[in-house]
Structures are given as structure tokens and as C-alpha cells.
C-alpha positions in Angstrom: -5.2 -25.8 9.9 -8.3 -26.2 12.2 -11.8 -27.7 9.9 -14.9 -25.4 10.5 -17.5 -28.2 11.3 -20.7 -27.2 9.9 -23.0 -26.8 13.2 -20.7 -24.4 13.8 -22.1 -20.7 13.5 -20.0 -18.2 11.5 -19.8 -15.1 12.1 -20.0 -12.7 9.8 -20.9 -9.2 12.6 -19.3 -6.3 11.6 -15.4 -5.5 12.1 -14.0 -3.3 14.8 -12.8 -1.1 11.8 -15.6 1.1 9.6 -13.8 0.6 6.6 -13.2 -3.4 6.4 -15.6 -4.9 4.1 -13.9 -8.4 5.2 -16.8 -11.4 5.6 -14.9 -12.7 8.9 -15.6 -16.1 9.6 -16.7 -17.3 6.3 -13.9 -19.5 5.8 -11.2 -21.5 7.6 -8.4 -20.0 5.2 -6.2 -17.5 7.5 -5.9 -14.9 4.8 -10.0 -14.4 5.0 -9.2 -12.9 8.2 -7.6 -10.1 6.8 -8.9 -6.4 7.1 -9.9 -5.0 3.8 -11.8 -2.1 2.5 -13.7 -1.3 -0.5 -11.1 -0.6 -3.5 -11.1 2.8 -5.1 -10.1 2.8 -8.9 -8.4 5.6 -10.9 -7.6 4.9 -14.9 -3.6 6.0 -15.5 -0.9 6.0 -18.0 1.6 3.6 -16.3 4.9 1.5 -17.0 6.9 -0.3 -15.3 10.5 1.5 -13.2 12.2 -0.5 -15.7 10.4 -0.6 -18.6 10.6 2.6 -21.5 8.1 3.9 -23.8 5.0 5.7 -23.8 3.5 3.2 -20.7 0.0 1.9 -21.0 -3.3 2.9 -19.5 -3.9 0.8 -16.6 -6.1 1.0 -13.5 -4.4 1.6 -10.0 -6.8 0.6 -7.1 -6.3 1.8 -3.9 -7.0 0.8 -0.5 -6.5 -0.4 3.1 -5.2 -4.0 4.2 -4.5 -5.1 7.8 -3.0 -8.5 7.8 -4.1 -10.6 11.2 -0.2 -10.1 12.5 -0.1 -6.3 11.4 -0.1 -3.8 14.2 -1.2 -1.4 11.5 -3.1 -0.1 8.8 -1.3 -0.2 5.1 -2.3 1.8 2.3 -2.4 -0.5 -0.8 -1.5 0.8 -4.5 -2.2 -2.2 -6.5 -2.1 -1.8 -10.2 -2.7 -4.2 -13.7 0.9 -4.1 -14.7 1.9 -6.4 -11.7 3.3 -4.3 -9.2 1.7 -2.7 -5.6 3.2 -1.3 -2.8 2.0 -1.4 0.6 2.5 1.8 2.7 2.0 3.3 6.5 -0.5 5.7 6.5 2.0 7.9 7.6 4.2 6.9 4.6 0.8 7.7 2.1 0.4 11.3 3.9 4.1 12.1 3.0 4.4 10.4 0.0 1.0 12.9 -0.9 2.3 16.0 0.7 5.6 15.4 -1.3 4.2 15.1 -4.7 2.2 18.2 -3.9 5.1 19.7 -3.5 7.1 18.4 -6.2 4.5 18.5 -9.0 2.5 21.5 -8.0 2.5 25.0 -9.2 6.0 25.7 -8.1 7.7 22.5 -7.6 11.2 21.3 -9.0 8.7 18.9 -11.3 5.5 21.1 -12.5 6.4 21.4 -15.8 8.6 18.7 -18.3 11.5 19.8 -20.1 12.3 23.1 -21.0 8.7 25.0 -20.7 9.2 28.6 -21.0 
């Protein structure tokens, strides 16, 4: 790993992407060069796939990561119960359309259980 040596300037001008909020340059440590954006929060009743019971309240924070090898923007779903998921945007539009679909008005999973 390369040492910054301090005459040198860093520079922190503005990403080639709107959204990255990403201080490039401040450090030498290869993850700082990362693309990140701002992180949205949303409060939700979550467990874990594996878990049972009645979950727990937890925040999910969303956003947008491009790693300095990714060719690609990933849509991030982190949440505090120690599980995220990185996906395409194309993967996050389907995944969205899908649970339109599936949860909506008419979808196979509007309502729970036997709701007359």
C-alpha cells in the first residue's frame, strides 16, 4: 500500500457521479475510494429468513455503492439485524415491480390468511 506524504494535495473535488457523497482522496485506504451516496432510512418489523416469531423493529438503510473494480452501480439494503444485500439496479426495478405485483391490490400476496 502506497503512504500519502503530507505535501501531497488531496483531493477531495466532486465525483463523476451526483449521488456519491465519497471524500475521495482523504485517505490512502483503498475502500475510501468507493462510491457512496447519502443513506435513506425506513423503520420496519424485520427477522431474520431463518429466524421465527414476531421479528423486531429495525431500520433498513438504503443506498448506492460502486466498489473501485465494479463496472456498476449496486443498490444496497443494509439492515440492524446483520444482513444486506447488494443489487443491480436492474435487479432493485424488478425486485420493486414484483412486489407491486405480488402485494398490491390484486396480487397472490395482498391479503394474509384466509381474508374474506
Amino acid at each position: 500500500m502506497s503512504k500519502r506524504l503530507p505535501s501531497e494535495v488531496v483531493d477531495k473535488s466532486r465525483c463523476v457521479f451526483a449521488w456519491c457523497v465519497t471524500e475521495h482522496g482523504a485517505t490512502v485506504h483503498p475502500d475510501d475510494e468507493d462510491h457512496r451516496s447519502v443513506g435513506v432510512s425506513v423503520t420496519v418489523r424485520a427477522r431474520r429468513g431463518d429466524a421465527g416469531g414476531p421479528g423486531e423493529e429495525t431500520e433498513l438503510e438504503l443506498g448506492a455503492l460502486r466498489r473501485a473494480g465494479d463496472s456498476e452501480t449496486w443498490i444496497v439494503i443494509e439492515t440492524g439485524i446483520g444482513v444486506s444485500l447488494a443489487l443491480t439496479r436492474e435487479g432493485a426495478h424488478l425486485l420493486q415491480r414484483r412486489l407491486l405485483g405480488e402485494i398490491g391490490t390484486d396480487g397472490a400476496l395482498s391479503r394474509d390468511g384466509d381474508d374474506r
